[in-house]
N, C-alpha and C positions, 0 to 999 in steps of 0.2 A: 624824820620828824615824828615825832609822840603820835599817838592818836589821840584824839579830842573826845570827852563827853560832855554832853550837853542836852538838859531839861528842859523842854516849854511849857510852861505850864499857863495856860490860857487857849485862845484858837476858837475856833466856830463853836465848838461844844465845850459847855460851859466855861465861855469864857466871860458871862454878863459881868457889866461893873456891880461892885461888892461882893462876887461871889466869893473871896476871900485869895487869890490868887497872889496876893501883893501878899499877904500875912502869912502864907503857906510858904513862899519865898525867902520873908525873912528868919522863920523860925529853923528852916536848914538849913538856912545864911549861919543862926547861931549855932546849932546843933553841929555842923559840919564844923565850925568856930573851936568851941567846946575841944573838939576830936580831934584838931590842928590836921584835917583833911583839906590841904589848897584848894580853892574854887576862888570862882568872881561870881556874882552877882549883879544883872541889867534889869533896869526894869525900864519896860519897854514903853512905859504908856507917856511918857514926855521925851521920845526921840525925834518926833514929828508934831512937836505941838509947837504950832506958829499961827499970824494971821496976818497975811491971806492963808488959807492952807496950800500947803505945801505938798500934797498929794502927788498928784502927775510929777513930781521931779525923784520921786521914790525916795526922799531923805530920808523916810524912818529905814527902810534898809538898810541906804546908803550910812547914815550913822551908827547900828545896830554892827555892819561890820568894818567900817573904823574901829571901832570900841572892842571888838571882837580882838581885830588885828594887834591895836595895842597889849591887850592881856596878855594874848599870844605871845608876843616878842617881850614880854615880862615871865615868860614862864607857864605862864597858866595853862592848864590843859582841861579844867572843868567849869562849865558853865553854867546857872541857874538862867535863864531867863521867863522874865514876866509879861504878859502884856494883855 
């Protein structure tokens, strides 16, 4: 199986909301677009958004790699993620 690359760009340091991560995301969304270099794109920040919250049942993982896994068995082997 390929080896997989994969970006996060978010996390404890500097991951504040607005810091621009989502926009940083989409601009080598297009750039990499541009350059017909294959990737996917997740953004992370509405994989666990529910109410009640859905925390303790680890959904935003647990959908982070569904989504994952679909790429995956579509070919994909690069990943942007946001969160």
């Amino acid at each position: 199986m390929a080896r997989s690359e994969v970006l996060f760009l978010g996390g404890r340091a500097g991951g504040r909301s607005g810091a621009g991560k989502s926009s940083v995301g989409n601009e080598m969304h297009a750039q990499l677009s541009a350059t017909a270099v294959e990737h996917c794109l997740i953004e992370g920040d509405n994989l666990g958004l529910a109410f009640p919250s859905p925390g303790e049942h680890r959904l935003t993982e647990r959908n982070l790699a569904a989504m994952w896994a679909n790429y995956r068995s579509a070919g994909y082997r690069r990943l942007i993620y946001t969160a």
